[in-house]
C-alpha positions as CSV (number, residue, x, y, z in Angstrom):
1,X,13.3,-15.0,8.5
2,X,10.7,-17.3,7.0
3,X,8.1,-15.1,5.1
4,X,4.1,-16.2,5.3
5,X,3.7,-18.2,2.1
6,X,1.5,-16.3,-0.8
7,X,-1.2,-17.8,-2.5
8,X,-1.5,-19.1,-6.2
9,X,-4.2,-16.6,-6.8
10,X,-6.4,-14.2,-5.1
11,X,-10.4,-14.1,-5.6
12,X,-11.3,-10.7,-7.2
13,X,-12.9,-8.3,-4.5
14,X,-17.3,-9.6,-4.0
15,X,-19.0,-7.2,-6.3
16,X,-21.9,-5.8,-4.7
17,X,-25.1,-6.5,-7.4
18,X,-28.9,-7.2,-7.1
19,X,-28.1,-11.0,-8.0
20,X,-26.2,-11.5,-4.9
21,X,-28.4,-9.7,-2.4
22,X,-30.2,-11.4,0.7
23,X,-33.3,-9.8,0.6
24,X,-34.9,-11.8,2.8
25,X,-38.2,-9.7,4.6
26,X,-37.4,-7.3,2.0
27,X,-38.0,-8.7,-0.9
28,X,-41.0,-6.1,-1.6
29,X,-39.0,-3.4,-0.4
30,X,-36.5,-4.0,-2.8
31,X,-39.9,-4.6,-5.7
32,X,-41.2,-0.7,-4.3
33,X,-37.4,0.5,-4.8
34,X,-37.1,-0.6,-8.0
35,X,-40.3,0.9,-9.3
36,X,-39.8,4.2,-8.1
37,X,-36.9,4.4,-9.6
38,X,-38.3,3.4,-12.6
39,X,-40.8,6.0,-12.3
40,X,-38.4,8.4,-12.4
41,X,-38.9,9.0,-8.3
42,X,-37.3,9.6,-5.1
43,X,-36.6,7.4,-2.4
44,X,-34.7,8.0,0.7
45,X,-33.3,4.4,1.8
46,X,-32.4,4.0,5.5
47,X,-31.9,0.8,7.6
48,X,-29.6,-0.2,10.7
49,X,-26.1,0.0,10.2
50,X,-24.9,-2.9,8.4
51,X,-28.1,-3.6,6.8
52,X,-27.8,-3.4,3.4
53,X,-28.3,-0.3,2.2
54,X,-25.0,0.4,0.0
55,X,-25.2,-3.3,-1.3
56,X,-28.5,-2.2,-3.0
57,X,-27.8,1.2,-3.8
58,X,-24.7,0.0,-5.7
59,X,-26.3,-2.8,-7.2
60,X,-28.9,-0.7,-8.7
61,X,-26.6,1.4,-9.9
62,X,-24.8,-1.7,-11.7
63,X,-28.2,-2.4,-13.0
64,X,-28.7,0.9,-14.7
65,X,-25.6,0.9,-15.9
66,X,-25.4,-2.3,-17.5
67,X,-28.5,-1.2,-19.6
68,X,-26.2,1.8,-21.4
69,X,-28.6,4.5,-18.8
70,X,-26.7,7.6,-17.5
71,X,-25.9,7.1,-13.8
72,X,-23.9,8.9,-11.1
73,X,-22.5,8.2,-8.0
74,X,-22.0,10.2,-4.9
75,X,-20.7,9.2,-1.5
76,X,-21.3,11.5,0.8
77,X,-18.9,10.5,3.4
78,X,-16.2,10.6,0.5
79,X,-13.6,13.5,0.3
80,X,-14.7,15.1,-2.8
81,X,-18.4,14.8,-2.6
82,X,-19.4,17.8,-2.6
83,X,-17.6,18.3,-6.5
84,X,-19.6,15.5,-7.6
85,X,-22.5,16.9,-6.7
86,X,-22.2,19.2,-9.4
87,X,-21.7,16.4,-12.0
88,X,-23.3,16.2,-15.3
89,X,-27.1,14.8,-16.0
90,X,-28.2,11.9,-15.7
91,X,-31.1,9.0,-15.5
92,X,-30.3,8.1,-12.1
93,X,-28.7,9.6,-9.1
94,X,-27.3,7.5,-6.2
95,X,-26.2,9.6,-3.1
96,X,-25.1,7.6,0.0
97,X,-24.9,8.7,3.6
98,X,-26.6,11.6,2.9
99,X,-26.3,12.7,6.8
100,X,-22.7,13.1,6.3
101,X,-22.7,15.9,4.6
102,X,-24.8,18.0,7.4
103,X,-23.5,21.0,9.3
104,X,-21.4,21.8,5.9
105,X,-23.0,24.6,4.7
106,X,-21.3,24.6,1.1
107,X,-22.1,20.9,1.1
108,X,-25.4,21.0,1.7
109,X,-26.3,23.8,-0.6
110,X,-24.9,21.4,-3.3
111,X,-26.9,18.7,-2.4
112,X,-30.1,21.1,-2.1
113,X,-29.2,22.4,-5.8
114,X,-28.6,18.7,-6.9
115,X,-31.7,17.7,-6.1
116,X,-33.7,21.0,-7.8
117,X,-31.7,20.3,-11.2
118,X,-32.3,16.5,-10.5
119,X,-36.1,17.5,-10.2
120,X,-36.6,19.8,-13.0
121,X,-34.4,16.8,-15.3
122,X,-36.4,13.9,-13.8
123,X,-34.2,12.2,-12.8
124,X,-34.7,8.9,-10.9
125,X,-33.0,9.8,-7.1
126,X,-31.6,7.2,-4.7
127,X,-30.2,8.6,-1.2
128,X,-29.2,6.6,1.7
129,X,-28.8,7.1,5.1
130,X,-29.8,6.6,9.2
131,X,-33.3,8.5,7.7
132,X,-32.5,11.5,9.9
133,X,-32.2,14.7,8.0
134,X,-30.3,16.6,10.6
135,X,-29.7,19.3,7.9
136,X,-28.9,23.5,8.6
137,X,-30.7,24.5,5.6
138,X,-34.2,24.3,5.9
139,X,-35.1,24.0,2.4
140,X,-32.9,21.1,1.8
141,X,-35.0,19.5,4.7
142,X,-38.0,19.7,3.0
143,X,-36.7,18.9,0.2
144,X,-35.2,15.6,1.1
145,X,-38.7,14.8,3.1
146,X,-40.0,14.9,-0.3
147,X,-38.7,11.1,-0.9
148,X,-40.5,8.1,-0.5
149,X,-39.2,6.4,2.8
150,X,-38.2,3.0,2.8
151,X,-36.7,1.2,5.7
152,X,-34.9,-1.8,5.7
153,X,-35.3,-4.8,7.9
154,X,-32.1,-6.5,9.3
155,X,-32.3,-10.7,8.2
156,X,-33.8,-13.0,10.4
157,X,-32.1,-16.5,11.0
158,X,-33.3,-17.8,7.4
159,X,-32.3,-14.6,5.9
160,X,-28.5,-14.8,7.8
161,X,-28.1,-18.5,6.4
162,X,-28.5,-17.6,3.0
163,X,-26.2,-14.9,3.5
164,X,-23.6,-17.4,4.4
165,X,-24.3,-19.5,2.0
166,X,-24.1,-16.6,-0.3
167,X,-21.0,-15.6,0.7
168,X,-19.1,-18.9,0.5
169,X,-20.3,-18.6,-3.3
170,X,-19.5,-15.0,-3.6
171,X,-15.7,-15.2,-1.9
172,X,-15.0,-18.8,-3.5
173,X,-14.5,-20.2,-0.2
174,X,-14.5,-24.2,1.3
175,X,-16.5,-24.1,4.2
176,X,-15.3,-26.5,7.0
177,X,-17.5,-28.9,8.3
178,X,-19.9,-26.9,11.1
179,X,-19.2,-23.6,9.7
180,X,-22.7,-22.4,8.9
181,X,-24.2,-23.0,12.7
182,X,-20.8,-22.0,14.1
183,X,-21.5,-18.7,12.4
184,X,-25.1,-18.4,13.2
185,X,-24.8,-19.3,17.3
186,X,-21.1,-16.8,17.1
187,X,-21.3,-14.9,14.4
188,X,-22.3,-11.1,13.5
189,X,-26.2,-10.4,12.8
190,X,-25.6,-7.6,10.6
191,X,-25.7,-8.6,6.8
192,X,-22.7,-6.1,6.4
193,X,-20.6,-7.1,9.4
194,X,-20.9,-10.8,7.9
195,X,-19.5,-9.6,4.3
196,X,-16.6,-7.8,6.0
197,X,-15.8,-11.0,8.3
198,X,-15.7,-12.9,5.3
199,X,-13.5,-10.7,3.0
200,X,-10.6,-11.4,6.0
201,X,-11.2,-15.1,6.5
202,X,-11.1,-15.9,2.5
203,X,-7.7,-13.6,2.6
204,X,-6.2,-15.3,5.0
205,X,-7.8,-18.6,3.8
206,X,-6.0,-18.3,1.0
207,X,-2.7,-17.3,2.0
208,X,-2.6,-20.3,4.2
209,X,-4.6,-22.4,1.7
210,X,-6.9,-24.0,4.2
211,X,-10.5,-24.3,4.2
212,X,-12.7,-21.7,6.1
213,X,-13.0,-23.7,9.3
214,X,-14.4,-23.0,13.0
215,X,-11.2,-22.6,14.6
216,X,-10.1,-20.1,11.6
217,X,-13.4,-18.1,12.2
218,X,-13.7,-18.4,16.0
219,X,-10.1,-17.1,15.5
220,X,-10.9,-13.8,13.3
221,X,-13.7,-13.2,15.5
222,X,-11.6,-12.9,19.1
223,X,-8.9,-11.1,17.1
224,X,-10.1,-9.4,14.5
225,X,-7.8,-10.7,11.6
């Protein structure tokens, strides 16, 4: 039985960081976000699916990290959530998907005393999610409406082409000759569902040791592989 040949050496997975992110419309979005942070306030981040929302969340996070500042990280839709929750201090909090925790009474009553020892520490506070705060606990409503909103755009055509272009730098790629308008007549509109379709073409790019072309894209996309 022949077996699928390997290749000489896989890229390491696209690390998610302010550097590489498509702001596009959002560039002062992104300017507010960072301030507030600074500030030591709140925001509550929300956007359409697959907008960008955990690509900046984490790369903020890198950011603050990188300059020796306490962080932590909480995904809500994460087993074990609700434990980190009741990590120790820090300069910055990052919770994602903050919806998913809703309709989990323990869960959310961790979140609502997060955020009161988060307050009285000032801590800067990052959440994510849809921006509803479907929520049981009334105080933890008001408590999250506390939080500067900011909503993110999706890209518009400019913004998607430097996306791709981004990502043929990010995932090491050889982009086939067409690739770019192939993707922007075919291809997904959601900065997030372009990242993912990338991360399988450059695997299997690889492993066959071909450059990214239309009929390996157009490919992926009917089958999703």
């Amino acid at each position: 039985m022949n077996m699928p040949q390997l290749p000489l050496s896989l890229t390491p997975p696209r690390r998610k960081r302010l550097d590489n992110f498509v702001a596009g419309a959002n560039g002062p979005l992104v300017s507010s976000l960072r301030h507030g942070l600074e500030e030591r306030g709140w925001v509550l981040l929300s956007g359409p699916e697959g907008s960008g929302k955990s690509h900046l969340a984490l790369g903020l996070l890198a950011e603050w990290s990188a300059g020796q500042r306490r962080a932590c990280y909480v995904p809500c839709r994460e087993r074990g959530a609700a434990e980190l929750l009741e990590s120790g201090d820090a300069e910055l909090a990052v919770v994602e998907d903050i919806e998913a925790l809703a309709g989990r009474s323990n869960a959310e009553l961790g979140l609502f005393n997060a955020l009161n020892r988060w307050r009285a520490a000032r801590t800067a506070v990052l959440m994510t999610g849809s921006g509803a705060t479907p929520f049981d606990l009334p105080d933890l409503v008001s408590r999250v409406s506390q939080a500067a909103r900011l909503t993110l755009k999706p890209l518009d055509d400019e913004g998607l082409s430097r996306l791709i272009g981004q990502l043929i730098a990010d995932f090491h790629v050889v982009p086939g000759r067409g690739l770019v308008e192939y993707l922007m007549r075919h291809g997904p509109r959601s900065a997030g569902s372009l990242a993912e379709l990338f991360e399988r073409i450059s695997r299997r790019a690889q492993a066959e040791r071909r450059v990214v072309s239309v009929p390996l894209v157009r490919d992926a996309l009917k089958n999703g592989a």
